[in-house]
C-alpha positions in Angstrom: -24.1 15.3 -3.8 -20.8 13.4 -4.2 -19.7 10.7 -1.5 -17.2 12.2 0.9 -15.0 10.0 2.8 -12.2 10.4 5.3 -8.7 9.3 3.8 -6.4 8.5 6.3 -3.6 8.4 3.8 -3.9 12.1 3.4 -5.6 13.0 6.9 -8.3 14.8 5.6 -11.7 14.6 3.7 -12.0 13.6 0.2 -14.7 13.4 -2.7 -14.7 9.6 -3.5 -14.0 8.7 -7.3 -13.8 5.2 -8.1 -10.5 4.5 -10.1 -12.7 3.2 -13.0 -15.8 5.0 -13.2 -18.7 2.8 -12.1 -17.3 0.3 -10.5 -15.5 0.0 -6.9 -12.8 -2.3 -5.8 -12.6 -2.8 -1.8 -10.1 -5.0 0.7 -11.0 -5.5 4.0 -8.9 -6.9 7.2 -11.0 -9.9 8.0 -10.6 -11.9 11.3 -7.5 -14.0 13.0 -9.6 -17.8 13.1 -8.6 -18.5 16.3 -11.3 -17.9 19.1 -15.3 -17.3 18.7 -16.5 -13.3 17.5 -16.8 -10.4 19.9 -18.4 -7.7 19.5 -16.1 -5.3 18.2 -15.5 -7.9 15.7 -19.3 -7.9 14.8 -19.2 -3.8 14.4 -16.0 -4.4 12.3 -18.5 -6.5 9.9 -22.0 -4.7 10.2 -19.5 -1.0 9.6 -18.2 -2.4 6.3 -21.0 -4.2 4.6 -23.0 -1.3 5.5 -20.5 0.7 3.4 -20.4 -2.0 0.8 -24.1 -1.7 0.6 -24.4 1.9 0.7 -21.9 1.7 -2.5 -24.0 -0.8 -4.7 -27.1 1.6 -4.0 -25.6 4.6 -5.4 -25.4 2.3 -8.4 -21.7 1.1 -8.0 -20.4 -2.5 -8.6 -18.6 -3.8 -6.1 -15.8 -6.1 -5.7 -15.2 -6.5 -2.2 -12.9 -9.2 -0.7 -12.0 -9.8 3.2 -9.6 -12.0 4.0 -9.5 -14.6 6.5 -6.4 -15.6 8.5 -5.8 -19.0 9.0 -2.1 -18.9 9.9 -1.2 -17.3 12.8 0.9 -17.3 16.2 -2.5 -17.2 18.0 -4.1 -20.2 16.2 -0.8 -22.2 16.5 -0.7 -21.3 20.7 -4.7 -22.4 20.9 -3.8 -25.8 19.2 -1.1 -26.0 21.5 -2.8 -25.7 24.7 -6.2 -27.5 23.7 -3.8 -30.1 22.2 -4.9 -30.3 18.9 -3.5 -29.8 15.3 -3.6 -26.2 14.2 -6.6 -26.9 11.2 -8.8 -28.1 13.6 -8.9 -24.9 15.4 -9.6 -22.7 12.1 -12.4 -25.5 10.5 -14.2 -24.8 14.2 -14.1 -21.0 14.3 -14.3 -20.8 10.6 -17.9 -22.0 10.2 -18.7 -20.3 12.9 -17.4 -16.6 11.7 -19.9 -17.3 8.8 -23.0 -18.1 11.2 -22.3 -15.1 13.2 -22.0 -12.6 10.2 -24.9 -14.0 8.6 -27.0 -13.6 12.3 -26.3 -9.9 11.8 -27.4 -10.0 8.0 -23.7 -9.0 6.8 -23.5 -9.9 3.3 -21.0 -12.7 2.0 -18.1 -10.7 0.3 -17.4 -11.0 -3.5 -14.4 -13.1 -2.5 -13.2 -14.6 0.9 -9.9 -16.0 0.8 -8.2 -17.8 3.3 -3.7 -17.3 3.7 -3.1 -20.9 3.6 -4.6 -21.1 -0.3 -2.1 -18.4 -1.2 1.2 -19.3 0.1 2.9 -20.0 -3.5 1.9 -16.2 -4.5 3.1 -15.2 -1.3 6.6 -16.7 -1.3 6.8 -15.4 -4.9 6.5 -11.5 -3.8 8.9 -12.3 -1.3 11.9 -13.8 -3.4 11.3 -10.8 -5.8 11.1 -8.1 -2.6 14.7 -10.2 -2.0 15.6 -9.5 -5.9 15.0 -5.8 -5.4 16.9 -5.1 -2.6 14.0 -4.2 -0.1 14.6 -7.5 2.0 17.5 -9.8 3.1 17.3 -13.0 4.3 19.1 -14.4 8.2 19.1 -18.0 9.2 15.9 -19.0 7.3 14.0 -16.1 7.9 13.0 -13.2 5.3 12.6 -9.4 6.1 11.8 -6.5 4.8 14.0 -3.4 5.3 12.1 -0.2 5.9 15.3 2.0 5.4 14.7 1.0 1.6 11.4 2.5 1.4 11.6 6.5 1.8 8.0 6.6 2.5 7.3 4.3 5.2 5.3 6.2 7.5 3.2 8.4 5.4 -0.3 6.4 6.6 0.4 6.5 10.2 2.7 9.4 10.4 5.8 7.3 12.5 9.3 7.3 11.3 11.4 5.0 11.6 13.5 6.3 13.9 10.5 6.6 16.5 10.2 5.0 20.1 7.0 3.2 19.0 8.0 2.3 15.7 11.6 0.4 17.3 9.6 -1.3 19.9 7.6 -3.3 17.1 9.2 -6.7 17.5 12.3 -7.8 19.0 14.0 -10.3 16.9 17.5 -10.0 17.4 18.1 -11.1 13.5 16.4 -8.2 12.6 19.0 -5.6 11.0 16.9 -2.7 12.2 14.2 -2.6 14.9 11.7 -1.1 12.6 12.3 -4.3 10.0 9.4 -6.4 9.8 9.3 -10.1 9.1 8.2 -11.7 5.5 8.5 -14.8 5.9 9.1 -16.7 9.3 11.4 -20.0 9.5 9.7 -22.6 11.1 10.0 -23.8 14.7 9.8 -27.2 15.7 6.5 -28.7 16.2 5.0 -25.5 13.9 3.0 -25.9 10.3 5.5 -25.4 7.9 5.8 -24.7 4.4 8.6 -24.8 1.4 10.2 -22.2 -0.1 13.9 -20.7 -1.0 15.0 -20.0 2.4 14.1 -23.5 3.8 10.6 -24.2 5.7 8.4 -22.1 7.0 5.3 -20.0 7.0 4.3 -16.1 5.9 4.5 -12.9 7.8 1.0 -11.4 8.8 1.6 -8.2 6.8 2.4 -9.9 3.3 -0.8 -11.6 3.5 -3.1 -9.0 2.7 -0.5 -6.9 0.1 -0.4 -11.1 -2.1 -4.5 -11.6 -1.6 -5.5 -7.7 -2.3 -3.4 -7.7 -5.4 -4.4 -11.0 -6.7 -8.0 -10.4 -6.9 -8.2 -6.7 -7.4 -5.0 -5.9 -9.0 -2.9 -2.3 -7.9 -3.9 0.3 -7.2 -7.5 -0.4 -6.0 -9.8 1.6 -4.2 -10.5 1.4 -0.8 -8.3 -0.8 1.7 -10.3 -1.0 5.1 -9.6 -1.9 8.6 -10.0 -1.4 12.5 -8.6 1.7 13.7 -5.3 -0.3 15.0 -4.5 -1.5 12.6 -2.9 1.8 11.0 0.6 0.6 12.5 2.1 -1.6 12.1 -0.2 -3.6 9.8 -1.2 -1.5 7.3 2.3 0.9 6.6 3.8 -2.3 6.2 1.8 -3.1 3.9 2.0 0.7 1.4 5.7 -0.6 2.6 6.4 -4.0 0.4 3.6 -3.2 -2.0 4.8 -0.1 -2.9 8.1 -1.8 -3.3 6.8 -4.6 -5.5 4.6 -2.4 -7.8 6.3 0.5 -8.1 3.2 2.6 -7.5 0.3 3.4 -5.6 -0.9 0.3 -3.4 -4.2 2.2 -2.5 -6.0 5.4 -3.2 -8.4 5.7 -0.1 -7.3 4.3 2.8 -10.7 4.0 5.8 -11.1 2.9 9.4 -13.7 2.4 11.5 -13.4 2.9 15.4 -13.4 0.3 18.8 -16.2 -0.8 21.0 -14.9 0.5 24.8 -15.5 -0.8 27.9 -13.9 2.0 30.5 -12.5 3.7 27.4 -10.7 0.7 26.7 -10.3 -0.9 23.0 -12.9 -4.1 24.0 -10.2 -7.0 23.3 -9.8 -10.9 24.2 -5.8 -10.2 25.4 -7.8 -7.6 28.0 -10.6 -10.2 29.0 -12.9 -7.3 29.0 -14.8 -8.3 25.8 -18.3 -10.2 25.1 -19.1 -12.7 22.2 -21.6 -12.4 19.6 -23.5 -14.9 20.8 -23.3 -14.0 24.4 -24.9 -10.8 23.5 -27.2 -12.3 21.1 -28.7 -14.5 23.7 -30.3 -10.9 24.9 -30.6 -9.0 22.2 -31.9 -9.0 18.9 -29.4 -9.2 16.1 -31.3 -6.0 14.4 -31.3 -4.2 17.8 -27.4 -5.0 17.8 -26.8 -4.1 14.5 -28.7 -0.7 15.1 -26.7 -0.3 18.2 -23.7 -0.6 15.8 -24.8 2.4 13.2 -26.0 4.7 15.7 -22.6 6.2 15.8 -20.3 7.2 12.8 -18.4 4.5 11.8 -14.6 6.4 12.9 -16.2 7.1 16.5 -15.6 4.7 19.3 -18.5 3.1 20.8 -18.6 2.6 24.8 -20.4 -0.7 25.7 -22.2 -0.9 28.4 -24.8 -4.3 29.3 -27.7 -1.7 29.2 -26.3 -0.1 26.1 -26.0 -3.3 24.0 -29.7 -4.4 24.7 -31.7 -1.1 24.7 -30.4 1.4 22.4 -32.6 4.7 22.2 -34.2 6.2 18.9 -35.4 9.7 20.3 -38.0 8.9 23.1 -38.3 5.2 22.0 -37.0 2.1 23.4 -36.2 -0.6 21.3 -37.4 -3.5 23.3 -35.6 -7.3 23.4 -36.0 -10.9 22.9 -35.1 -10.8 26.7 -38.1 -8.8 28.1 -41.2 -10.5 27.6 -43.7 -8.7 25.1 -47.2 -9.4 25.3 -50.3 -7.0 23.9 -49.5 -3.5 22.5 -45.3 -4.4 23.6 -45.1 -6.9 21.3 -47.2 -5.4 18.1 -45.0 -2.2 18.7 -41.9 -4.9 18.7 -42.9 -6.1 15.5 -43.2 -3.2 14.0 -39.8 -1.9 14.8 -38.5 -5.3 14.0 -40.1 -5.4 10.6 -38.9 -1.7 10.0 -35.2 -2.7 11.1 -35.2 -6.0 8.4 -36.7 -3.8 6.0 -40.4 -5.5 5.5 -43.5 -3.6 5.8 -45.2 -3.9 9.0 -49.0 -4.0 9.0 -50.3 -0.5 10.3 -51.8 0.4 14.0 -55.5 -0.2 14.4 -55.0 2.5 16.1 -53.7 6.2 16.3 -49.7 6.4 16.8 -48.7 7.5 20.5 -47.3 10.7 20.4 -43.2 10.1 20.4 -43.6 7.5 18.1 -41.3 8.1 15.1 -44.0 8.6 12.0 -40.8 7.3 9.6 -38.6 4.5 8.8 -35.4 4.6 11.2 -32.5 3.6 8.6 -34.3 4.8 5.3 -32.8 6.6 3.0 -34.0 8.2 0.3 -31.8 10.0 -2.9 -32.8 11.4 -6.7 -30.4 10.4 -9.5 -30.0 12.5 -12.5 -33.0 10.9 -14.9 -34.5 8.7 -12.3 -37.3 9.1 -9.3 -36.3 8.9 -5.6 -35.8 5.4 -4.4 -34.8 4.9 -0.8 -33.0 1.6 0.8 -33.3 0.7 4.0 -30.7 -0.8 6.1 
């Protein structure tokens, strides 16, 4: 049975077929290094390495690359108030990303590169978005002007001309209010870089279009990302990639959904998030991952405290490192746990309870033309 996947780009389901047959190439939004992981930022990772591994066990190779960005509004405002220069903030919550992925056993990516190593590419597809036409340039500042690209708005569906869209930003050098900057002059006081147009610093959304490109050329395959990040984020970047190429940016554009508190996207500008290792504190980092996969990845999942420590499997509780197992708790704790890590647990001395589960939780098991069944566990 062929992989089916839901492409936003075209609002619908799709067979999945890898550009060049065998092989899979795969961009991911990775984090703003400004502030310690919550948990919607640990779904965000479990959601695609489980994808990424899911791909290289139906025998694809994959190259997939998440970006991390070190250059942003938000990290130069934290250096600001703790009074400290902007790196030290990104080599402190840098490290620390990588810890907490690795607690949830999210695999390193292919390639994880940072906005600050790329800036010379990045000025380079802006002066040549300036060449073309598709961006102008006002008191040190670059944009780009959406009026020059027909199809802006064929991910998300928003026009131009749309209430939402003209709220985006209000820069008063902007020619239109859907315009969106490429490269920012600098303020005083603000990390800076040279180019054309005097100093300054990239926009968010050319990141991602210079670092995708550069390590898995155009089009590629899949281009992933939370759920908001459809608009403006992601149509701005079909937008100037389109532009530069000439073609396709993407063929299979996938996001995965929020954790909600109260229905509400679980955020840090809300305060009604938790860290990673707030949670992990109570909880087992395979319990949270499980907690994670239990729903499909497009679907919201709401967060309760109970929730997050004692998901359900049927009629089984998964028990935590914050209730105390002793005697027949903790041998049936170890044996989820091994299940959940994938290692075999020794077997019961004794006969299984009835409501037991008799099989492995997140096994999977498939035939490929001229091979046995082989089945991976999660």
């Amino acid at each position: 049975m062929p992989l089916v996947v839901y492409n936003t780009l075209n609002r619908r389901k799709e067979p999945f077929e890898p550009i060049e047959p065998g092989k899979v190439r795969m961009y991911v939004c990775g984090p703003t290094v400004y502030d310690s992981c919550h948990l919607g930022h640990a779904r965000h990772g479990v959601v695609w390495d489980t994808i990424r591994r899911y791909l290289e066990y139906s025998g694809l190779e994959v190259d997939y690359v998440v970006n991390l960005t070190d250059i942003d509004d938000k990290i130069i405002d934290r250096a600001n108030e703790e009074g400290v220069e902007w790196r030290e903030i990104t080599s402190r919550y840098i490290p620390e990303y990588f810890e907490d992925m690795a607690s949830l056993r999210v695999q390193r990516p292919t390639y994880q590169p940072r906005a600050t190593e790329h800036i010379p590419e990045m000025i380079a597809a802006v002066r040549e978005l300036v060449d073309k036409g598709n961006a102008y340039v006002v008191d040190g500042s670059v944009y780009f002007s959406v009026a020059t690209f027909e199809q802006y708005g064929k991910l998300s569906g928003r026009t131009p001309d749309d209430e939402g869209v003209a709220r985006v930003g209000s820069d008063p050098n902007k020619r239109a209010p859907a315009d969106f900057a490429l490269w920012k002059a600098s303020k005083p006081g603000e990390p800076a870089w040279e180019s054309p147009w005097g100093p300054g610093r990239p926009g968010w959304h050319i990141e991602c279009s210079v670092m995708s490109a550069k390590y898995l050329g155009t089009p590629f395959d899949i281009h992933g990302g939370g759920e908001d990040l459809k608009f403006p984020h992601h149509e701005n970047e079909i937008a100037q990639a389109e532009a530069l190429s000439g073609g396709q940016f993407v063929r299979y554009w996938l996001h995965n959904g929020f954790i909600t508190v109260a229905n509400e996207k679980m955020s840090k500008s809300l305060g009604n998030f938790e860290t990673l290792r707030d949670a992990l504190r109570r909880c087992m980092p395979s319990t949270l991952r499980f907690f994670f996969l239990n729903a499909r990845y497009r679907s919201p999942i709401e967060y309760t405290p109970i929730a997050s420590w004692r998901p359900r499997m049927g009629s089984t509780e998964y028990t935590t490192a914050s209730r105390p197992s002793t005697g027949a708790s903790a041998r049936r704790r170890e044996r989820w746990t091994s299940r959940l890590s994938g290692r075999q647990a020794p077997s019961p001395s004794r006969p299984r309870r009835r409501g037991t589960p008799s099989r492995r939780p997140w096994t999977m098991t498939s035939t490929r033309p001229g091979r046995s069944a082989r089945s991976s566990t999660w």
